[in-house]
C-alpha positions in Angstrom: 23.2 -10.0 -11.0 23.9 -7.4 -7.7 20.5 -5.8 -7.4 20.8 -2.3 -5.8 17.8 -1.1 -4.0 17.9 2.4 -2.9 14.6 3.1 -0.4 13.3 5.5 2.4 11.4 3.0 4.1 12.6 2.7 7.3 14.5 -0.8 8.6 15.7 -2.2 11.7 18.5 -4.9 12.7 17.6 -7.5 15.2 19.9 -9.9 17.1 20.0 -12.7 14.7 21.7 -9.6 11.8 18.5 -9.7 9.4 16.9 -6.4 8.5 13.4 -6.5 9.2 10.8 -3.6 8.0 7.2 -3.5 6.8 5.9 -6.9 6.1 4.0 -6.0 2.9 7.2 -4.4 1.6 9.7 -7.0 3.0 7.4 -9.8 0.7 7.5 -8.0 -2.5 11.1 -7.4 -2.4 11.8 -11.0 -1.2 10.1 -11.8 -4.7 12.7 -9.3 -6.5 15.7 -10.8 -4.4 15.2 -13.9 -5.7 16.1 -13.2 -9.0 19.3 -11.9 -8.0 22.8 -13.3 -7.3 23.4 -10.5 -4.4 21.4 -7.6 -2.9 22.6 -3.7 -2.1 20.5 -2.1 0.1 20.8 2.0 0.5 17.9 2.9 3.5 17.6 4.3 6.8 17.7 2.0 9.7 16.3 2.6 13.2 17.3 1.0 16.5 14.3 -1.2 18.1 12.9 -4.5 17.7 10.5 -5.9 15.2 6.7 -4.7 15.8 4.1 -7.3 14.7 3.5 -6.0 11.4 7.3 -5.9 10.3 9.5 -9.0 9.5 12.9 -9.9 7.9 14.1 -10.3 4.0 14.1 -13.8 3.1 17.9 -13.7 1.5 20.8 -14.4 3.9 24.3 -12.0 3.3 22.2 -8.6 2.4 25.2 -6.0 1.9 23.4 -3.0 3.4 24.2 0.9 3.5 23.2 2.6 6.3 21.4 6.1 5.1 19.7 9.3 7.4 16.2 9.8 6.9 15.7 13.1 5.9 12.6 15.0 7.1 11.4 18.9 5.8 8.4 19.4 8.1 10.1 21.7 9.8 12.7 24.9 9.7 14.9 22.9 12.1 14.3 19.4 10.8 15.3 20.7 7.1 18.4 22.4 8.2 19.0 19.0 10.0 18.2 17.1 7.0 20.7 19.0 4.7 23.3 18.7 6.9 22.5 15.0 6.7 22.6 15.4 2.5 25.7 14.3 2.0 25.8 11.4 3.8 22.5 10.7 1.6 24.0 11.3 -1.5 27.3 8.9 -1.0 25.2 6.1 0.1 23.1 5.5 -2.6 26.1 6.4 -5.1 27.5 3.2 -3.9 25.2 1.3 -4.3 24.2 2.6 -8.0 28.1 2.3 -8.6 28.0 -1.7 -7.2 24.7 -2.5 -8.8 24.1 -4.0 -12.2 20.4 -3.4 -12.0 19.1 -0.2 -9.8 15.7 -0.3 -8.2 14.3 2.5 -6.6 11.1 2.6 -4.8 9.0 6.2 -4.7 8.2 8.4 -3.6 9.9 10.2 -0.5 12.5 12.4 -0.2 15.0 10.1 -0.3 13.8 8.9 -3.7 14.1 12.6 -5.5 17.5 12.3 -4.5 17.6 8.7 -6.0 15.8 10.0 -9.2 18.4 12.9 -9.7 21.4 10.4 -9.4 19.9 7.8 -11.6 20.2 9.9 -14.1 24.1 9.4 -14.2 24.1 5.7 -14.6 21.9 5.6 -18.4 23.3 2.1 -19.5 22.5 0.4 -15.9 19.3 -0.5 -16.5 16.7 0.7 -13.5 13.5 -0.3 -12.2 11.3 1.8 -10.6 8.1 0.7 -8.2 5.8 4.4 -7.7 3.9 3.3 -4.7 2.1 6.5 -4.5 -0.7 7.8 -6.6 0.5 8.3 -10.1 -2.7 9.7 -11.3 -1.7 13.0 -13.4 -4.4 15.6 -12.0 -3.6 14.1 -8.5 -3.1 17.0 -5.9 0.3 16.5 -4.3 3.5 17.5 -3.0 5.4 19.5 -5.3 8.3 16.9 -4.6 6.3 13.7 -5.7 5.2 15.8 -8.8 8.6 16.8 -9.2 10.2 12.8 -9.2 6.8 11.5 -11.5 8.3 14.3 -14.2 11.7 13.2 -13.8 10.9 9.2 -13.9 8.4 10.1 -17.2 11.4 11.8 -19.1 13.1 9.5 -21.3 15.8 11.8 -22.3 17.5 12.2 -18.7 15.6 9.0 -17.4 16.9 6.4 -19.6 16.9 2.5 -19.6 14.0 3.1 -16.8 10.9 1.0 -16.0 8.1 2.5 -14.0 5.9 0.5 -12.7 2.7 2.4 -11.6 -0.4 1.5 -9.9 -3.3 1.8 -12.4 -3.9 2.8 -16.1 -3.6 6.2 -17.4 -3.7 8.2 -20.3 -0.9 10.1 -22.4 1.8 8.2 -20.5 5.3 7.6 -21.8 6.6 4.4 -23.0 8.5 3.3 -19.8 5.8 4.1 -17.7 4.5 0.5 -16.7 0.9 -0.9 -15.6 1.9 -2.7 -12.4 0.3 -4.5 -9.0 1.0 -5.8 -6.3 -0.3 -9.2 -4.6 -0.5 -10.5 -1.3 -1.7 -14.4 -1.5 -0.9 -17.7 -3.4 -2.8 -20.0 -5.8 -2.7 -22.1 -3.3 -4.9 -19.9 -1.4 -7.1 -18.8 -3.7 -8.0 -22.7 -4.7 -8.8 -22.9 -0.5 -11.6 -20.4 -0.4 -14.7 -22.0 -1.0 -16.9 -18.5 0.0 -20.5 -18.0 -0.4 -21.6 -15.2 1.6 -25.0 -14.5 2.8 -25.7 -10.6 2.7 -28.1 -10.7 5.9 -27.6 -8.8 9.0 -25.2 -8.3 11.5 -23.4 -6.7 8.5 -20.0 -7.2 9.2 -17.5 -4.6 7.9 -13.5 -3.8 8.6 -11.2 -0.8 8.5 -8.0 -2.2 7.8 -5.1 0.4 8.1 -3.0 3.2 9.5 -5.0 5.3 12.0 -4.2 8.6 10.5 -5.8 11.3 9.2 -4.8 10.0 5.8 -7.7 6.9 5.9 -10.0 9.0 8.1 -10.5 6.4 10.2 -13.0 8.6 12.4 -15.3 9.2 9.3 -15.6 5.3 8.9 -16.5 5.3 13.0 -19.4 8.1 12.2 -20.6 6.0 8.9 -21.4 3.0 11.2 -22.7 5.1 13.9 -25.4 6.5 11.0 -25.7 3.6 9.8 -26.7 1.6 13.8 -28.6 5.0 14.5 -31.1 4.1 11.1 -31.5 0.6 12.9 -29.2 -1.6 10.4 -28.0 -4.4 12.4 -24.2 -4.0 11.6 -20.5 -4.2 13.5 -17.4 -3.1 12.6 -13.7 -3.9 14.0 -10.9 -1.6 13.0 -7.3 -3.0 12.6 -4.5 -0.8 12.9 -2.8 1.4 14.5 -1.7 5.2 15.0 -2.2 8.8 17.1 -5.9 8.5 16.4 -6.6 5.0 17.9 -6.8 7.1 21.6 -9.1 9.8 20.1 -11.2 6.8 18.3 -11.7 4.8 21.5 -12.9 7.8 23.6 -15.6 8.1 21.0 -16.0 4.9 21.1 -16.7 4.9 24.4 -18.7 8.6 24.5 -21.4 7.3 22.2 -22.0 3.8 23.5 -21.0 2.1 20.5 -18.3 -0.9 22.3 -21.3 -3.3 21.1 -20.5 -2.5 17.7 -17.2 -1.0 16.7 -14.1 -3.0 18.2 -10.5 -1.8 17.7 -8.6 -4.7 17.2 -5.4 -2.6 17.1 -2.3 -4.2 14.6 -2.6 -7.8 13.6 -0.6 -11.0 11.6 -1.9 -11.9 8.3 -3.6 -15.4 9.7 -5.6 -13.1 11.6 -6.7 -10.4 9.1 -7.5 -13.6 6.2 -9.9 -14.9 9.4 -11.4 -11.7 9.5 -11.6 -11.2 5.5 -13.6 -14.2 5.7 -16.2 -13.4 7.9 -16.4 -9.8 7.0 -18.9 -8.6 4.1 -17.2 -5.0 3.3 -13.8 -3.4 3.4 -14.0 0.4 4.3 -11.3 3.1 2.9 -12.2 6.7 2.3 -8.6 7.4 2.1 -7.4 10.7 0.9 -4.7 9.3 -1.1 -3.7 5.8 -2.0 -1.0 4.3 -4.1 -2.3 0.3 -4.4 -4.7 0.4 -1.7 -3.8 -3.2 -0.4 -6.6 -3.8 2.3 -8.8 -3.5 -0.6 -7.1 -5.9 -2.8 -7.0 -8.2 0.1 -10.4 -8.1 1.2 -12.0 -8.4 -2.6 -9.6 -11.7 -2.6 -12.2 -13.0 0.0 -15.2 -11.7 -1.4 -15.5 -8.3 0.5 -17.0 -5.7 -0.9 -14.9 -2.3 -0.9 -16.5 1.1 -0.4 -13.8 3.7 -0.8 -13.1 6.8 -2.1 -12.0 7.1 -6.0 -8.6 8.3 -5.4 -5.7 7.0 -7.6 -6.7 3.6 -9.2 -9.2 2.6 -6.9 -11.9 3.1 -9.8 -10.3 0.9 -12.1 -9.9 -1.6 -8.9 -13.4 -1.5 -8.7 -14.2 -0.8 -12.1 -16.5 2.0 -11.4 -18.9 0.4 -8.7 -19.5 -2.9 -10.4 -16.8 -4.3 -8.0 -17.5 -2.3 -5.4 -19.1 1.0 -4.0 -17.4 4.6 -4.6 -18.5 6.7 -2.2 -17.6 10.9 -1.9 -16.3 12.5 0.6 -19.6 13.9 2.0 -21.3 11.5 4.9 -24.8 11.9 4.0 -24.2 10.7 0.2 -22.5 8.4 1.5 -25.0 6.7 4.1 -27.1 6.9 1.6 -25.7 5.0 -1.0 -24.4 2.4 1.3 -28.2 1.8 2.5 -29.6 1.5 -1.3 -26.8 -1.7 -1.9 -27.7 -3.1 1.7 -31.6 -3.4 0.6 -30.5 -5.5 -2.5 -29.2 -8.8 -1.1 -28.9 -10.2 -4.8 -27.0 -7.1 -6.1 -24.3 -7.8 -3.2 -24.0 -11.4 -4.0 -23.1 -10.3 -7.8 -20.3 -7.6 -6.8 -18.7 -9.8 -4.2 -18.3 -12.2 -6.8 -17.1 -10.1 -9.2 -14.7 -8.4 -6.6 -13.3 -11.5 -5.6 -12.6 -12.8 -9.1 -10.6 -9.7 -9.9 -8.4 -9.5 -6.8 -8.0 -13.5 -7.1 -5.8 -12.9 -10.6 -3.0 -11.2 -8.7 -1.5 -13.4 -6.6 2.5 -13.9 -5.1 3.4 -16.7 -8.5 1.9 -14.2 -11.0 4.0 -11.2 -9.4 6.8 -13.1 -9.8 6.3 -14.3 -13.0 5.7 -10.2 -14.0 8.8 -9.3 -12.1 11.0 -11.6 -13.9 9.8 -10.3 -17.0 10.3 -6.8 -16.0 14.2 -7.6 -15.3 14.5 -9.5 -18.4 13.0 -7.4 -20.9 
């Protein structure tokens, strides 16, 4: 089978000829590659070399097509980006041409474009992985609304799979329940965690420093939370344009003693600190499969983060973790009642860490090769 993946996410090309990108995306799709006898790949590449979080497909003799990006922030960079259109167009046309099975990952700008030419090619049958928030009453951009109508359309979207993050209501029939995993059985039989709920309350930020996860709301939470007297410490992985903003404050309010930016880190050091670590924080506007939830609950974090897309089915409306509003005082103040109740947070770390632990890497691929095969 040539499997023909047409993406925006961006890629680069190192010395040795692999393509390297995103390491959480480059190990699901090295779980799709293997069941395929070649791989087409339409994206965008960038010149550079591999940052710490990116890494390289797995599968040797990738035919890939080199796309623009394409970028409508701007006047100028959307009169840019149709000039580029063309270009756009062609390259994922050949690779839907050469495919026998098309998959297409959403949503970005590049993907409406995907989901419009898809729609030439009904008897190729198509996969379809919405990392964004499918939920219906979702506010977003009129172009992400735009491709979840198209994909949810079984007259012009035909032989299609959609797999979406989360359950919801009043879907059509090839719109598919779907997860994503990050560890093994093997792992999950090496984790022999009891956590103690006692102060120094250890708690992580795990993610882009953007507005998006609003990181600095996470740095005031622990500040309220230090300024009440609760022994606690947080370290903040990641990285972005507000890790210079976050360490002046940092730095302004005396707080180096108990927030530490740890900046972008490997797995083996995020699992060490998922061990140690009691809760997960994400108050993220938007989320798609909020993975540094997933991950943490593997090790028996508890999550507090905001109910966006299916983080309340993750944590099955706060008896796997703590929902929390957008509103800091609320907030604080729910976070406080759980830390008074050591036997309460026993029962949902449990509980969190027996859901996240059924979706690991040989369940994914067992679900992926059922999804190609049915």
């Amino acid at each position: 089978m040539k499997f023909g993946i047409i993406t925006y996410i961006l890629h680069k090309e190192g010395i040795d000829g692999k393509f390297y990108s995103y390491s959480p995306y480059i190990s699901e799709m090295n779980i799709w590659m293997k069941l395929a006898d070649e791989t087409l790949i339409a994206a965008p590449k960038v010149s550079g070399t591999a940052s710490a979080i990116e890494t390289a497909y797995s599968e040797a003799g990738i035919d890939f097509y080199q796309i623009p990006t394409l970028n409508f922030t701007s006047l100028g960079n959307s009169f840019k980006s149709l000039l580029k259109m063309s270009s756009v167009i062609l390259g994922i046309l050949k690779v839907m041409r050469k495919a026998d099975h098309i998959h297409l990952r959403c949503p970005g700008n590049i993907s409406l474009i995907g989901c419009f030419l898809q729609i030439f090619f009904p008897k190729k049958p198509k996969t379809v992985k919405y990392a964004g928030n499918w939920d219906p009453k979702a506010v977003q951009p009129w172009s992400y609304k735009l491709q979840k109508k198209i994909l949810g359309n079984t007259f012009i979207s035909r032989n299609v799979k959609v797999l979406v993050y989360g359950k919801w209501p009043n879907q059509s029939a090839n719109i598919v329940p779907f997860f994503t995993a990050s560890f093994s059985e093997l792992e999950k039989e090496r984790i022999n965690l009891i956590k103690e709920f006692q102060p120094p309350f250890q708690f992580l930020f795990v993610g882009s420093l953007v507005e998006g996860k609003r990181p600095g709301y996470v740095v005031e939470l622990i500040e309220a939370l230090h300024n009440k007297g609760i022994k606690i410490k947080l370290d903040i992985f990641g990285d972005g344009p507000l890790k210079n903003d976050l360490q002046k404050y940092i730095s302004l309010q005396n707080l180096e003693h108990v927030i530490s930016i740890r900046g972008s880190v490997e797995i083996s050091e995020l699992k060490h600190a998922y061990k140690k670590a009691h809760f997960v924080i994400l108050p993220s506007k938007s989320e798609g499969w909020p993975k540094a939830v997933a991950e943490a609950m593997f090790f028996g974090c508890i999550p507090i983060a905001t109910p966006v897309s299916c983080v309340p089915w993750m944590l099955d409306n706060g008896n796997r973790g703590i929902l929390i509003g957008e509103e800091l005082k609320p907030a604080l103040a729910e976070i406080r009642n759980y830390l008074e109740d050591g036997e309460r947070l026993e029962a949902v770390s449990k509980a969190a860490m027996q859901w996240s632990q059924q979706y690991t890497l040989e369940k994914l691929e067992t679900e992926l090769k059922n999804v190609l095969e049915g």
